[in-house]
N, CA, C and O atoms as a printed pandas DataFrame, in Angstrom:
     atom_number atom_name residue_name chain_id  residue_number  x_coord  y_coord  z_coord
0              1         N          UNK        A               1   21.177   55.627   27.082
1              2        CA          UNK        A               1   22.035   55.634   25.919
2              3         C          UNK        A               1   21.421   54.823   24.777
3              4         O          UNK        A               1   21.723   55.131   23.624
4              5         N          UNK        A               2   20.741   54.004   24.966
5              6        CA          UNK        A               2   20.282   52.754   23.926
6              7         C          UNK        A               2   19.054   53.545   22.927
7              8         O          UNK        A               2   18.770   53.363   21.743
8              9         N          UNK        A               3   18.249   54.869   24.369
9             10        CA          UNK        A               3   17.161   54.932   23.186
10            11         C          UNK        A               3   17.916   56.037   21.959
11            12         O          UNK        A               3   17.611   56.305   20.797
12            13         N          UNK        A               4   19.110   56.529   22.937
13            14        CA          UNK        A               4   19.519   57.802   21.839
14            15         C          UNK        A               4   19.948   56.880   20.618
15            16         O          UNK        A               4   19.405   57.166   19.551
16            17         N          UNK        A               5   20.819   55.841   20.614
17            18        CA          UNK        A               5   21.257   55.074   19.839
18            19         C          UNK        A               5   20.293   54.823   18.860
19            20         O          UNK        A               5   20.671   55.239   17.765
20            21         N          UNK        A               6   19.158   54.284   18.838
21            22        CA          UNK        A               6   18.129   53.793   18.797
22            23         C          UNK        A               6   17.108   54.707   17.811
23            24         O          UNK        A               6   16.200   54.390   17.043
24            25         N          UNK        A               7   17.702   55.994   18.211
25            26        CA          UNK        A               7   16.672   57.408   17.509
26            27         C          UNK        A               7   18.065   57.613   16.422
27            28         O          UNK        A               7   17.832   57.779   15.224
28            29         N          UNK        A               8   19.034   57.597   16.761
29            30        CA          UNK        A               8   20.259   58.096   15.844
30            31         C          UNK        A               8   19.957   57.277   14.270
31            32         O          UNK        A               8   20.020   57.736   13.130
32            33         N          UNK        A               9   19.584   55.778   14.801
33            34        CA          UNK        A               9   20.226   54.224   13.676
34            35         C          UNK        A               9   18.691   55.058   12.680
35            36         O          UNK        A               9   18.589   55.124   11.455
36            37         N          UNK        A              10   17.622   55.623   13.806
37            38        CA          UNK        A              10   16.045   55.859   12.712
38            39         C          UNK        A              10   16.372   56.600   11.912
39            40         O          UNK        A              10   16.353   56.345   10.708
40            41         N          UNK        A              11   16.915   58.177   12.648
41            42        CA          UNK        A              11   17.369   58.966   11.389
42            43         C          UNK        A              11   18.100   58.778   10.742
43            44         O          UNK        A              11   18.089   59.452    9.713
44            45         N          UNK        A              12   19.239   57.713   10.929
45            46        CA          UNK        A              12   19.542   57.362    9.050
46            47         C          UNK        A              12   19.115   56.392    8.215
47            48         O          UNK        A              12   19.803   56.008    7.269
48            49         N          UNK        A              13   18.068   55.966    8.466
49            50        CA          UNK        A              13   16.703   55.427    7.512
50            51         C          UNK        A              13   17.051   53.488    7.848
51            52         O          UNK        A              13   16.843   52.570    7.054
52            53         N          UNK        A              14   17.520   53.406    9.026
53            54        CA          UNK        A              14   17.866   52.395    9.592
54            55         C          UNK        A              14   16.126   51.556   10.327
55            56         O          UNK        A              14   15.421   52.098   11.178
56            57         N          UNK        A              15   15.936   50.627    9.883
57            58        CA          UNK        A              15   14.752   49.721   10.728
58            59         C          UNK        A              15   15.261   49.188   11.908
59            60         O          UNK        A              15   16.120   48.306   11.901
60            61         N          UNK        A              16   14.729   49.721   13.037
61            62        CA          UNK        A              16   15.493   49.185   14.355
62            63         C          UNK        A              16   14.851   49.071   14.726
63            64         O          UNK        A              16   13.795   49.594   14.371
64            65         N          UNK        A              17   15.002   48.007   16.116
65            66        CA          UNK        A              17   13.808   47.620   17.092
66            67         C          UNK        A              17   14.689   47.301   18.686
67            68         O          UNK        A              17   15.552   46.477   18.989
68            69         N          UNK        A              18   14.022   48.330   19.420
69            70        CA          UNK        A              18   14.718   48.389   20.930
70            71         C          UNK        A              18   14.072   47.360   21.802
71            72         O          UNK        A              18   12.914   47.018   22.042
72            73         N          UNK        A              19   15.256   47.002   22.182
73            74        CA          UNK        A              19   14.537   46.710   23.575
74            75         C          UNK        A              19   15.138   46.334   24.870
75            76         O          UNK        A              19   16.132   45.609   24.826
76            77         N          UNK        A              20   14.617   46.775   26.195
77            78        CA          UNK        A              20   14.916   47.385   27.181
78            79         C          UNK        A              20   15.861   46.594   27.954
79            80         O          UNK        A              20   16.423   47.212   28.859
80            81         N          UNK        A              21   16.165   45.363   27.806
81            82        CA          UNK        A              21   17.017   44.508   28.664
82            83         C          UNK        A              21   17.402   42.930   27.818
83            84         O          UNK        A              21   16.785   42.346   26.927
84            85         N          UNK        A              22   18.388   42.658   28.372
85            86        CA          UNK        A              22   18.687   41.645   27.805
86            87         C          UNK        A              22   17.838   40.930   27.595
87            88         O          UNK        A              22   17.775   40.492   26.446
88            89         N          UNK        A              23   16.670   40.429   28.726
89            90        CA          UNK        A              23   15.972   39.241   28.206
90            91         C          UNK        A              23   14.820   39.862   27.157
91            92         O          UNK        A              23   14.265   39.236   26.254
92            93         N          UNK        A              24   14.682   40.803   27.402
93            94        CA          UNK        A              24   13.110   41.404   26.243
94            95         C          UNK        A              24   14.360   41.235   24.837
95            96         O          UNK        A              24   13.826   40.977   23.759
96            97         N          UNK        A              25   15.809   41.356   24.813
97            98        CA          UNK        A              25   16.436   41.373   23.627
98            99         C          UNK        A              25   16.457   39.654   23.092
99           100         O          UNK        A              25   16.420   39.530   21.867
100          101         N          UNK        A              26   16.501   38.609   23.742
101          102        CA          UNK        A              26   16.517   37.495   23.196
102          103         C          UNK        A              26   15.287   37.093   22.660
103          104         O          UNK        A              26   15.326   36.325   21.700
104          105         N          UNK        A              27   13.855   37.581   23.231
105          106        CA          UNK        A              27   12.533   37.467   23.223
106          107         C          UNK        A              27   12.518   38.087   21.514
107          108         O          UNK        A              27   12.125   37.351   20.608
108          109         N          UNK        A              28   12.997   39.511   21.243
109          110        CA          UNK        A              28   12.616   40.039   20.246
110          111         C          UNK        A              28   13.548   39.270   18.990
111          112         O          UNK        A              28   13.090   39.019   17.875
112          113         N          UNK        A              29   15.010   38.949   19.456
113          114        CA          UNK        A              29   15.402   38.105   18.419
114          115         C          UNK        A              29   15.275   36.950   17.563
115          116         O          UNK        A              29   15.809   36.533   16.536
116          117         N          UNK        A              30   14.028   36.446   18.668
117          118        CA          UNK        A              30   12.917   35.387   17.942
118          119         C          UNK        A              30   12.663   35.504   16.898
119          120         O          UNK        A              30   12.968   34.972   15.831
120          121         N          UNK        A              31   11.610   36.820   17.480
121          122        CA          UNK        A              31   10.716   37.366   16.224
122          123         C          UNK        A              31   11.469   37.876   14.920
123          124         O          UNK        A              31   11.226   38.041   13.724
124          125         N          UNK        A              32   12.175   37.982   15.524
125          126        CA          UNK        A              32   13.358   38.444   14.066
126          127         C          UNK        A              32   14.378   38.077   13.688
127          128         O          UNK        A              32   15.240   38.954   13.636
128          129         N          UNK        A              33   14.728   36.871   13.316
129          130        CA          UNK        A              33   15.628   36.032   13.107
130          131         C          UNK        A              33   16.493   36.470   11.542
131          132         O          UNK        A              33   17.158   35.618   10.953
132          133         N          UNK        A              34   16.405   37.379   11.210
133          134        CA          UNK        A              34   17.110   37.996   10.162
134          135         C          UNK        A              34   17.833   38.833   10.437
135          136         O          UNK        A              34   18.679   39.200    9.621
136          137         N          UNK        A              35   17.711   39.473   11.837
137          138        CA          UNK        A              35   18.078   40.807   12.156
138          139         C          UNK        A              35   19.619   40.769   12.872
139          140         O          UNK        A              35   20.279   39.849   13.355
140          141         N          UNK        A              36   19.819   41.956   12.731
141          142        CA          UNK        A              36   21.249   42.243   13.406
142          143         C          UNK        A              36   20.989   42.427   14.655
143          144         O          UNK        A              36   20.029   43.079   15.067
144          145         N          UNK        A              37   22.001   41.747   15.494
145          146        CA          UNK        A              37   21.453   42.262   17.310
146          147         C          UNK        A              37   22.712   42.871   18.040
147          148         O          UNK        A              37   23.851   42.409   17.986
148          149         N          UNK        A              38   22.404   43.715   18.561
149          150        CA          UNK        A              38   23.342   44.982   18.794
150          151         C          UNK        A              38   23.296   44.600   20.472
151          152         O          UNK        A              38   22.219   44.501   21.061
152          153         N          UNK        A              39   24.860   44.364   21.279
153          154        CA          UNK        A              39   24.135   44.084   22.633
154          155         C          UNK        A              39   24.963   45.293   23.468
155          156         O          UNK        A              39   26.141   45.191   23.808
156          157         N          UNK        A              40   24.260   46.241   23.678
157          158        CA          UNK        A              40   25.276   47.145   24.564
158          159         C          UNK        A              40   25.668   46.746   25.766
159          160         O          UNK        A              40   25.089   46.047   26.598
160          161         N          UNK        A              41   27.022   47.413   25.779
161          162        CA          UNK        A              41   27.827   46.998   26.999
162          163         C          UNK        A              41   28.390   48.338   27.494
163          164         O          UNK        A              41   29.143   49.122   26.917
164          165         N          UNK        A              42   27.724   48.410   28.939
165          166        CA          UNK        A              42   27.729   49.776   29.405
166          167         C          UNK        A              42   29.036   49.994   30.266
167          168         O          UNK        A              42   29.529   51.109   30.433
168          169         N          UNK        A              43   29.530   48.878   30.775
169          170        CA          UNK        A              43   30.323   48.528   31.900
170          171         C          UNK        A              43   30.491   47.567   31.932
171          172         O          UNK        A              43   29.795   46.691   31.419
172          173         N          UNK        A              44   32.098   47.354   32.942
173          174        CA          UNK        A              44   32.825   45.427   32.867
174          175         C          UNK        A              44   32.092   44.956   33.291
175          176         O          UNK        A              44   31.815   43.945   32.646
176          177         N          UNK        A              45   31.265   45.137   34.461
177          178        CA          UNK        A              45   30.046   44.162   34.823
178          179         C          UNK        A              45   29.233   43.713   34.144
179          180         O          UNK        A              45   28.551   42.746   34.482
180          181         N          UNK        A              46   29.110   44.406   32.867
181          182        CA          UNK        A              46   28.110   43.780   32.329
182          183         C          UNK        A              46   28.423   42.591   31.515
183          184         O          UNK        A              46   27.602   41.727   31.204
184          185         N          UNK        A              47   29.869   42.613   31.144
185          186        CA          UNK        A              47   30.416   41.538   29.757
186          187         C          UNK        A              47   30.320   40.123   29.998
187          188         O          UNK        A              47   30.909   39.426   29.171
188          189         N          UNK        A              48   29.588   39.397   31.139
189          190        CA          UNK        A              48   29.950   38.456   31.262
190          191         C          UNK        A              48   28.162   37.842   30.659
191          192         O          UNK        A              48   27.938   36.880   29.923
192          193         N          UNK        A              49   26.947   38.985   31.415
193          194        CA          UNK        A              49   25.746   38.767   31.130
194          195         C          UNK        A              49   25.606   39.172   29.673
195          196         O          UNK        A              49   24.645   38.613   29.145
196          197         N          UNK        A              50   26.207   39.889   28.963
197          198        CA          UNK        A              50   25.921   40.340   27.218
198          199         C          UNK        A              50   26.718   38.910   26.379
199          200         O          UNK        A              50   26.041   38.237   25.602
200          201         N          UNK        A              51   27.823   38.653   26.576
201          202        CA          UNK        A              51   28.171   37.275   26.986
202          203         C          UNK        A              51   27.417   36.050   26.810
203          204         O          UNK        A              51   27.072   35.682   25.687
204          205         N          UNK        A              52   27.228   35.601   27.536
205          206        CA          UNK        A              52   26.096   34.874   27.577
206          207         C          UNK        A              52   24.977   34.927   26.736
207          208         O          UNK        A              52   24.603   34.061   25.945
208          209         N          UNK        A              53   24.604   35.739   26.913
209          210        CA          UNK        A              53   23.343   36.209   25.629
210          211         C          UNK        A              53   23.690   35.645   23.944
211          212         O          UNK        A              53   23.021   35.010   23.129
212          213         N          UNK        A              54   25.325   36.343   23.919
213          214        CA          UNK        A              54   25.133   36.253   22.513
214          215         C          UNK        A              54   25.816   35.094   22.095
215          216         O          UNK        A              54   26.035   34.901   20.899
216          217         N          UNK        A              55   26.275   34.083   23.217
217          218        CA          UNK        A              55   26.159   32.524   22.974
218          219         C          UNK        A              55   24.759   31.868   23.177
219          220         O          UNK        A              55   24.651   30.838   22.512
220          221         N          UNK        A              56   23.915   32.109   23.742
221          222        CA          UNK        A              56   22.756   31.985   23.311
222          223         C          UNK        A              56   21.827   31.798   22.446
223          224         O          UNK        A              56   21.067   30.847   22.262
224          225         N          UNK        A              57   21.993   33.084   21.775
225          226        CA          UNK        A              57   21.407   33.642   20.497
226          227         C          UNK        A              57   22.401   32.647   19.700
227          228         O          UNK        A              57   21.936   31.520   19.866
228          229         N          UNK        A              58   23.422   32.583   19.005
229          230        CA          UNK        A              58   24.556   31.831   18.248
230          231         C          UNK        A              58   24.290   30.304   18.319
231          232         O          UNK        A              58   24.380   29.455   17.432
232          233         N          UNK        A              59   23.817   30.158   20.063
233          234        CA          UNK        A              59   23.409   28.296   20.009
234          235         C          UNK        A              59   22.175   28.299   19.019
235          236         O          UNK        A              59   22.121   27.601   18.007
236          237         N          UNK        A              60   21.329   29.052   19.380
237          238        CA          UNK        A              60   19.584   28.848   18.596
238          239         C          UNK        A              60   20.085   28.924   17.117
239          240         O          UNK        A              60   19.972   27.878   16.478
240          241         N          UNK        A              61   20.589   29.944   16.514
241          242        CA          UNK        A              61   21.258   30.120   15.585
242          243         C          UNK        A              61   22.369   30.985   14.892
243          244         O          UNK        A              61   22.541   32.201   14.804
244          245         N          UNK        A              62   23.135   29.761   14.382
245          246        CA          UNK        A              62   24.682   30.250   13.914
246          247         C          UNK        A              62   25.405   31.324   13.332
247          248         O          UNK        A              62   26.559   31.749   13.275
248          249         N          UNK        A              63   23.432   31.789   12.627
249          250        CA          UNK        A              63   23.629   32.579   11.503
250          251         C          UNK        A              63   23.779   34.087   11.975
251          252         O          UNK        A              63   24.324   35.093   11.520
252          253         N          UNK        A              64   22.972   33.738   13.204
253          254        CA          UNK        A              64   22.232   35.696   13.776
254          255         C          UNK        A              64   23.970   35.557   14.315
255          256         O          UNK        A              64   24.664   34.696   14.856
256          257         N          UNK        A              65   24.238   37.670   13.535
257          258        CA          UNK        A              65   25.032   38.081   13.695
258          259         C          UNK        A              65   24.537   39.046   14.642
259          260         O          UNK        A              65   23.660   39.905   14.562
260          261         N          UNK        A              66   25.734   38.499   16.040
261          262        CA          UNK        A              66   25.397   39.154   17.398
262          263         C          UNK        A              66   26.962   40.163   16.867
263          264         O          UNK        A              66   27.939   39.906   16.163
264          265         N          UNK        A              67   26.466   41.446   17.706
265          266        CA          UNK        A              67   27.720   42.613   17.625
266          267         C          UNK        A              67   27.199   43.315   18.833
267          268         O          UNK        A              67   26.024   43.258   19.194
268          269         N          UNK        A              68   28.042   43.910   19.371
269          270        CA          UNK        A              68   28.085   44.558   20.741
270          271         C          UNK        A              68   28.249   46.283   20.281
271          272         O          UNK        A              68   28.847   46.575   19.245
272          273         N          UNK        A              69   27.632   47.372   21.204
273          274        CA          UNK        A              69   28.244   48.150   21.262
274          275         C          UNK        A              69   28.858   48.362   22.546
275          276         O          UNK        A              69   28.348   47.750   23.484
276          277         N          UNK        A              70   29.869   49.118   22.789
277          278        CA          UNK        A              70   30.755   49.154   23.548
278          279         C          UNK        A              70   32.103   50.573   23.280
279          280         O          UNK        A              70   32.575   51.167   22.311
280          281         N          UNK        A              71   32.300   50.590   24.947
281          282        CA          UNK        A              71   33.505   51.601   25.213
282          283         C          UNK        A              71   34.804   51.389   24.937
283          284         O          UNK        A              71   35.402   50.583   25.649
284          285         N          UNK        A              72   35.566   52.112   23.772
285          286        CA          UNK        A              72   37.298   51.481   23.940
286          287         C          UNK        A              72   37.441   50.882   25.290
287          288         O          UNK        A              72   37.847   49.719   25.297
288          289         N          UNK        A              73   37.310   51.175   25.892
289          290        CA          UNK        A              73   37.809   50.634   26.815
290          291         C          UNK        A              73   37.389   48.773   27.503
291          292         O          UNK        A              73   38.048   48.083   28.282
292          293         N          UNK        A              74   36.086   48.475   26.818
293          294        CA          UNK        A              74   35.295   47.341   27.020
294          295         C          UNK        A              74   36.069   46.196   25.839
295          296         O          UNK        A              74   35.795   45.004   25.972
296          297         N          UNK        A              75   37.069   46.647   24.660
297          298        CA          UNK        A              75   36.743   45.940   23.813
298          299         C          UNK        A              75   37.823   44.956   23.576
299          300         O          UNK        A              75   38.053   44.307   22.555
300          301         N          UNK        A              76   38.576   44.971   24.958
301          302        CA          UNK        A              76   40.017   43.702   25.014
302          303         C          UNK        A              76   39.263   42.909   26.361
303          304         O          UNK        A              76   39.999   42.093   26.916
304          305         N          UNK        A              77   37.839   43.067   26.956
305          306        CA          UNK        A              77   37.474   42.784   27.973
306          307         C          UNK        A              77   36.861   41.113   27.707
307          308         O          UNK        A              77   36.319   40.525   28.643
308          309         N          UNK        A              78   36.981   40.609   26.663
309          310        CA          UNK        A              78   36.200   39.189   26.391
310          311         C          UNK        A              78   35.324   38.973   25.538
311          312         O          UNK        A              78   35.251   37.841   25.059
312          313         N          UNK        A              79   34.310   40.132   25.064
313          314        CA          UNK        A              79   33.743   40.035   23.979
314          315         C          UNK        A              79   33.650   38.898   23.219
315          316         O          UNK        A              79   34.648   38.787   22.507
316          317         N          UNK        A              80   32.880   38.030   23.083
317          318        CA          UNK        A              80   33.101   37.059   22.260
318          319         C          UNK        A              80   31.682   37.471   21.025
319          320         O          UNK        A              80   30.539   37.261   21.430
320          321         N          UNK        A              81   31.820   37.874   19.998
321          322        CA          UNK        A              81   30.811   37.714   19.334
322          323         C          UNK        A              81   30.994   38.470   17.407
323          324         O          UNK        A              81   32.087   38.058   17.021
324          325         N          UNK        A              82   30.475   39.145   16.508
325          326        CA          UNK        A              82   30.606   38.966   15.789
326          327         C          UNK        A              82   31.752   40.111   15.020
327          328         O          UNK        A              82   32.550   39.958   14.095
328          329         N          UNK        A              83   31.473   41.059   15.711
329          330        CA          UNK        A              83   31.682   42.710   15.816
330          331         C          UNK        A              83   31.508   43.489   17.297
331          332         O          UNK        A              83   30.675   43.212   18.160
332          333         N          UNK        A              84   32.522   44.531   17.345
333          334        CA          UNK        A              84   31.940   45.300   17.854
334          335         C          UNK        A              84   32.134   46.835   18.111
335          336         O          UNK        A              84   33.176   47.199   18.657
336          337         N          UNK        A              85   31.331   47.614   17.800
337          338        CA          UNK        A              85   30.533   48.724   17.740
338          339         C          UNK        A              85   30.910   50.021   18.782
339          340         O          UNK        A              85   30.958   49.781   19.988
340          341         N          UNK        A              86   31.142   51.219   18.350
341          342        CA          UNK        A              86   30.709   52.020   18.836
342          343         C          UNK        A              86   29.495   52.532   19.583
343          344         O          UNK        A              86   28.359   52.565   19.111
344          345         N          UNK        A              87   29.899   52.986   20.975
345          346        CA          UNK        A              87   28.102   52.777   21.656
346          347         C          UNK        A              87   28.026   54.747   21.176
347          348         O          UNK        A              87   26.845   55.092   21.170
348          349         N          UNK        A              88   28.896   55.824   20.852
349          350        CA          UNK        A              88   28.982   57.034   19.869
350          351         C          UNK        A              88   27.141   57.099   18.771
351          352         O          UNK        A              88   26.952   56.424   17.759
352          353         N          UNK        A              89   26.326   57.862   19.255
353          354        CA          UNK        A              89   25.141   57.759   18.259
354          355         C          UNK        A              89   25.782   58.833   17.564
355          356         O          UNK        A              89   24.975   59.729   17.316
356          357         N          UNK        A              90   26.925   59.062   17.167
357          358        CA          UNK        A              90   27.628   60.282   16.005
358          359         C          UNK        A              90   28.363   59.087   14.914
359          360         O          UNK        A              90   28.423   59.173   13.688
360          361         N          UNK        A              91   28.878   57.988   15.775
361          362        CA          UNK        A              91   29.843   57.342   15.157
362          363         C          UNK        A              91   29.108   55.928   14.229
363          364         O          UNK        A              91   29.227   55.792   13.011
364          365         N          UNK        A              92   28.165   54.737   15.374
365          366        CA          UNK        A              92   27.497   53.988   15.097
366          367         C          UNK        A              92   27.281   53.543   13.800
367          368         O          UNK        A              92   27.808   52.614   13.187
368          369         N          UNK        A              93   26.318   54.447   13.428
369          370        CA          UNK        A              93   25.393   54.477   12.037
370          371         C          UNK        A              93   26.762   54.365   10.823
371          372         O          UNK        A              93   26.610   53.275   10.271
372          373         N          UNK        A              94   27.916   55.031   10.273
373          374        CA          UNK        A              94   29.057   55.258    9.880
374          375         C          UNK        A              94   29.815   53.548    9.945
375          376         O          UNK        A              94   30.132   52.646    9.170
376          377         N          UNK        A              95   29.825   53.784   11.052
377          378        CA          UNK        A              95   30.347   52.019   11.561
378          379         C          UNK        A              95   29.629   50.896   11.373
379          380         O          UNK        A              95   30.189   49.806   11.485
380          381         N          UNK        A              96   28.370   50.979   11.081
381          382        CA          UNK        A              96   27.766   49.761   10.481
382          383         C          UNK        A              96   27.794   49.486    9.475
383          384         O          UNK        A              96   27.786   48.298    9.150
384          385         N          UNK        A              97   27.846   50.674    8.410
385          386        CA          UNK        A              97   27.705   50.643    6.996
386          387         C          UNK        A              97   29.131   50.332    6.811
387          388         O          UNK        A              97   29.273   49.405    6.013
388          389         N          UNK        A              98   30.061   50.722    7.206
389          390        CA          UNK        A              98   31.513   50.233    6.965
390          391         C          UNK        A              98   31.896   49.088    7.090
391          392         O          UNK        A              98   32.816   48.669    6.387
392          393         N          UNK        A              99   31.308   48.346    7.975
393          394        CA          UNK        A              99   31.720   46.994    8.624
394          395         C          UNK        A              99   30.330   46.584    7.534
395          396         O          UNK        A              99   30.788   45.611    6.935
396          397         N          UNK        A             100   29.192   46.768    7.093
397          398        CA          UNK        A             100   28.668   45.463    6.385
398          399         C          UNK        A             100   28.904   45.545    4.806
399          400         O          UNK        A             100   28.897   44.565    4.061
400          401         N          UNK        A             101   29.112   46.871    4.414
401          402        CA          UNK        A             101   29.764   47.309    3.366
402          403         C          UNK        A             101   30.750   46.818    2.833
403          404         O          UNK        A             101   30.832   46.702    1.611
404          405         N          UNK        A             102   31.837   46.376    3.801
405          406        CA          UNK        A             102   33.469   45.773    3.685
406          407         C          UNK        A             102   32.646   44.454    3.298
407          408         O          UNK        A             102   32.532   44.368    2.076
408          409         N          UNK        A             103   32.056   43.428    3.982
409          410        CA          UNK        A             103   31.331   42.242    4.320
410          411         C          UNK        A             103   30.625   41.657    2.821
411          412         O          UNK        A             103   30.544   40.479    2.473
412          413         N          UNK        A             104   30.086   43.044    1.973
413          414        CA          UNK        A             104   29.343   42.498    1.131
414          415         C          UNK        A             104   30.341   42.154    0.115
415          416         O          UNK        A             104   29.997   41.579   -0.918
């Protein structure tokens, strides 16, 4: 699901950068400390490890806006973080610009 996501955010002239698991995602948020970090959440099992992550990322710094994508159904599950997202590569792209659009 992440790379379709991933090919969806390119074709709408979106700069994205994947990567394959949580820890290659904290590794790359280094390098890019400007960037938006998108943490999919595939399943309840996962919310506790995406979780974590994006208190992580938030300890290093306050500023990186962590947002999740995620299933209606994931999004009364604990989420703690900035936003969160349609994991929909129809919907996504629509939903970012709305949510940073409102923001600016």
């Amino acid at each position: 699901m992440a790379a379709h996501l991933y090919r969806a955010l390119q074709q709408e002239g979106m700069s994205v950068k994947l990567a394959p698991g949580y820890s290659e995602l904290e590794a790359l948020s280094h390098a890019h400390k400007d960037g938006v970090v998108l943490i999919e959440v595939s399943h309840q099992q996962s919310v506790e490890a995406a979780v974590d992550l994006a208190l992580r990322l938030k300890r290093r710094n306050s500023g990186q806006f962590v947002g999740y994508l995620a299933d209606p159904v994931l999004h009364t599950s604990g989420l703690a973080g900035d936003a969160i997202f349609p994991r929909s590569a129809n919907h996504l792209p629509d939903a970012l610009r709305a949510y940073f659009n409102s923001e600016a």
